[in-house]
LOKOLMI-686052 format. One record per residue (C-alpha): residue in three letters; x, y, z. Coordinates in steps of 0.25 Angstrom, whole numbers, plus 5000, padded with zeros to 4 digits. Layout:
<lodrens>
(ALA, (X, Y, Z));
...
</lodrens>
This chain:
<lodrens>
(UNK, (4895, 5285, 5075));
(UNK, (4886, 5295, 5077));
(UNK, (4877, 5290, 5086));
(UNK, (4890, 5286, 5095));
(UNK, (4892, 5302, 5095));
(UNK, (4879, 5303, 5101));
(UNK, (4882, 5296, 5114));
(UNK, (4894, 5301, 5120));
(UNK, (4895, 5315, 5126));
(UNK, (4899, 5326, 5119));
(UNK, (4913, 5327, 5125));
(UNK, (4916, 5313, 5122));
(UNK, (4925, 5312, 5108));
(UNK, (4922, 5299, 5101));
(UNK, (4930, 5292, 5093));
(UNK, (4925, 5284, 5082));
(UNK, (4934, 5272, 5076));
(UNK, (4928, 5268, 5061));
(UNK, (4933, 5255, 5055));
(UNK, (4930, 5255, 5040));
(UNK, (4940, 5244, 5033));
(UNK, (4931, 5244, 5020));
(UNK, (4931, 5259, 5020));
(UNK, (4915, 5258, 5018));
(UNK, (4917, 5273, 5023));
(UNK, (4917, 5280, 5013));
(UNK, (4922, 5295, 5019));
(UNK, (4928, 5294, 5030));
(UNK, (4933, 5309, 5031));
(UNK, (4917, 5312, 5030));
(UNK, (4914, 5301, 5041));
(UNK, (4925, 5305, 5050));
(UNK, (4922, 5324, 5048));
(UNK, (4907, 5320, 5051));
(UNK, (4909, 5313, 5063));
(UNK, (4921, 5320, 5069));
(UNK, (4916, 5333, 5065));
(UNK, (4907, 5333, 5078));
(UNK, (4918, 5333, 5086));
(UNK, (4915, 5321, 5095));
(UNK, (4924, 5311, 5088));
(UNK, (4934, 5306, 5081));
(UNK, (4932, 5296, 5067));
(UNK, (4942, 5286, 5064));
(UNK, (4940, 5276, 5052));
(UNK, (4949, 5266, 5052));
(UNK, (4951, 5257, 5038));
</lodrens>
């Protein structure tokens, strides 16, 4: 993911879908803060 936010512009807001059905991730909140704190995208994980 944080490569992907390194090839599109600035203005372009990303959206990242994350499918995680044996929830091997293990905070989520803490995944999603880091990413979408840069302002450039939005974090969904889905179950």
């Amino acid at each position: 993911m944080a490569a992907d936010l390194t090839k599109y512009p600035l203005e372009a807001h990303i959206l990242f879908v994350v499918y995680d059905p044996d929830a091997a991730i293990v905070d989520r909140a803490k995944l999603k803060r880091d990413f979408e704190d840069r302002g450039r995208c939005t974090v969904r994980i889905l179950p």
